[in-house]
Steps between C-alpha positions, in 0.01 A plus 500: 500500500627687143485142364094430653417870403601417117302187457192672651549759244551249241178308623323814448597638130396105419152548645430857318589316207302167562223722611505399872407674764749618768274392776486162358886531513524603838315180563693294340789624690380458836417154414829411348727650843681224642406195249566405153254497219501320182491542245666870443419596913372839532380608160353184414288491821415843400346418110299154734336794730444695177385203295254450814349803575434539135330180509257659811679228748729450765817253498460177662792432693579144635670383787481068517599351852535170633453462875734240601561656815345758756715776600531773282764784565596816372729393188140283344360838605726668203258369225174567681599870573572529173146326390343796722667789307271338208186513714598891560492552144206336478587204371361092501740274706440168459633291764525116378517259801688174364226217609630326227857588446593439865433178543762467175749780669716742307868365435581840480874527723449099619761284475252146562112482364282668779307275714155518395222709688113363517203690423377537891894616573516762192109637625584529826854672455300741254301606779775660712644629194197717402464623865878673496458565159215726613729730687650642209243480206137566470336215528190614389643595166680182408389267293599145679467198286645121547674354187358180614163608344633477123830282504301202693265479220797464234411149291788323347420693150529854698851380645663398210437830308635685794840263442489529169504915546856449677861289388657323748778699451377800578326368831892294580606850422361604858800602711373223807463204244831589322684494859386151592576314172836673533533342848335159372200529728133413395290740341120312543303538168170669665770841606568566150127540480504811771620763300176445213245430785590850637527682168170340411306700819682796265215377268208385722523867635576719232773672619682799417768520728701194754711593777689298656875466718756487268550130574178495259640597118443220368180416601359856430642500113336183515194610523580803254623241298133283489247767518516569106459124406173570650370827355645740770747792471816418677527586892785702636725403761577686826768384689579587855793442692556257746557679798805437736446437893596656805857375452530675163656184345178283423156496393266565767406151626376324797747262476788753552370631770555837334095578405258738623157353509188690431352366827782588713429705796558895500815501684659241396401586119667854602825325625558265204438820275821690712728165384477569128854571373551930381476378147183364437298816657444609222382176317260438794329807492472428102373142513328486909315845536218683366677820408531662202785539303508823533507461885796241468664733296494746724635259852733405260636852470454602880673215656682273255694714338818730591414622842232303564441245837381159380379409830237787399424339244454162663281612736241642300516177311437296773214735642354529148483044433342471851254771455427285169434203698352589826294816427516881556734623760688170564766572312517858739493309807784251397710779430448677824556142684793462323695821551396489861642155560783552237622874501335557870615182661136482635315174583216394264140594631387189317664159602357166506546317880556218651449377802749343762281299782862391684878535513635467171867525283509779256611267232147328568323713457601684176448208387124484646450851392628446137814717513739227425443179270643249768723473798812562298419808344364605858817431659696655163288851540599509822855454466510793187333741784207513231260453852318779752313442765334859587766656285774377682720275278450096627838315579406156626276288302400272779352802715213445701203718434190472721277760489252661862166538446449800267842557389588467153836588338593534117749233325660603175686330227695716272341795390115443411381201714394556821255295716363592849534262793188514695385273827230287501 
């Protein structure tokens, strides 16, 4: 804290003497928590505000994306809440869907050339992305453009001065190309062009400022890199950090098994949330949430310090992403739900059901319910006593359970599924 409260007041005595304004600092700070920016991070983001509101202008800040896929989750979330803090200074986003560059696909962190993507794939992957983008930014305020508009048109005369603005190596430089040739595999020609097709939407849009993961260096100076060769000031870089899963050991992915998607439902976005390891609290609330940092600051001090109960902590986490995602007093309810079932030992008001129309083995149906994967892990719950049947703890897997007419009775696996039987 001694160390932060120094640089702050070193940020300050430079802006009385560069003649910036301490509100324009306090901007650049906010902007700057939890990222890095380059060059020279806080104060030089501080003289590009200055240099733009003496200019009568707001920054344009770009984020590109290419929709190869179309599930987004909280850790692709970490750049777009970060893209709304600019709105809420009043600030141009421009959001660059990759028409173009996707169906090239960024080598960025591949270890084999990406399959390519067609136009009808990338347009209709673009689609979904804007719709869940749209719960965190103002949509109405973004500027959303396709690079395919002005790197389709490129003629062969275009293209070479673009290759001429780069070496090849500096592009063999790039940490994913430098990997491969290490490991003799093939690095096809058209990747090496990636990097200069997305500094050059740098150009086409005039930007001020890229973010990006910080997977994306390379490509960002890129683009900071080209802009002068064509008559622009330099952009800036922000960085943001990649952000671990639910495990704490990864990067959020789908893959892992260790995500939390943007489209998950309430409760089960609430559970995830209560899996995140004590240590990253603190850097989800930083790169998930809306708060301030002053309000960050001050959970940190309550309940992750000295004396403090993480679980607190946690909680209000998990209440505050769902209330992001699923509107005003979700993020309440799942709280309540979850200390009744959790710290109450109460049943769930809200359970999906399923239906039982004759005599059936448990280990059935958990599997017909979706409680367990497969037989196996039926069987395998079972054994580990991880089963209840109308809270009493389930010893025999190949139980029979047939159900009266208007009876139902409430299954559980673990601690946060639960299904209710009902007859037909």
């Amino acid at each position: 804290m001694e160390a932060r409260g120094n640089f702050e007041e070193e940020c300050r005595q430079q802006c009385r003497k560069e003649g910036i304004d301490e509100a324009v600092l306090k901007e650049a700070q906010e902007l700057c928590r939890g990222v890095e920016v380059l060059p020279e991070g806080v104060m030089g983001l501080a003289r590009k505000l200055n240099q733009a509101y003496k200019e009568g202008r707001k920054l344009r800040a770009k984020l590109g994306v290419d929709p190869t896929s179309t599930d987004l989750h909280i850790g692709h979330a970490v750049v777009f809440r970060k893209l709304r803090r600019f709105q809420e200074f009043g600030h141009q986003i421009v959001l660059i869907i990759g028409g173009f560059t996707a169906q090239i696909g960024d080598p960025t962190g591949r270890n084999s050339t990406r399959p390519p993507l067609t136009l009808d794939m990338v347009q209709a992957n673009a689609e979904t992305y804007l719709n869940q983008m749209g719960l965190i930014l103002d949509m109405s305020k973004t500027e959303v453009v396709n690079n395919n508009d002005w790197l389709a048109p490129l003629n062969m005369k275009d293209v070479i001065k673009l290759a001429a603005s780069a070496t090849a190596n500096q592009l063999l430089a790039k940490e994913a190309f430098g990997d491969r040739l290490d490991k003799q595999q093939p690095v096809s020609f058209h990747e090496l062009f990636y990097p200069l097709l997305q500094a050059y939407d740098s150009v086409a849009i005039k930007a001020d400022i890229e973010l990006g993961g910080t997977d994306q260096r390379f490509n960002i100076l890129q683009g900071r890199e080209l802009q002068p060769k064509y008559g622009l000031e330099p952009q800036m870089a922000m960085l943001c950090t990649l952000l671990e899963g639910t495990d704490g050991v990864k990067k959020m992915s789908k893959s892992y098994g260790n995500y939390i998607g943007l489209k998950d439902p309430a409760g089960e976005m609430f559970g995830k949330c209560m899996r995140i390891p004590d240590e990253l609290i603190l850097k989800y609330f930083e790169l998930t949430t809306t708060l301030t940092g002053e309000q960050i600051d001050e959970i940190e001090n309550l309940h992750l310090k000295e004396g403090g109960n993480p679980k607190d902590a946690k909680l209000k986490l998990a209440a505050q992403i769902v209330e992001q995602y699923h509107g005003q007093g979700s993020g309440a309810r799942e709280l309540q739900e979850w200390n009744k079932v959790h710290s109450e030992g109460q049943v769930p008001d809200d359970m999906p059901s399923h239906t039982v129309t004759t005599a059936t083995a448990l280990f059935r149906i958990m599997v017909e319910s979706k409680l367990a994967s497969g037989t196996a892990e039926a069987k395998r719950l079972v054994q580990d006593n991880g089963v209840k049947l109308d809270g009493e703890t389930a010893r025999d897997a190949n139980q029979q359970i047939e159900l009266a007419a208007g009876e139902s009775r409430v299954l559980q696996v673990g601690r946060r599924k639960f299904v209710r039987l009902i007859a037909p």
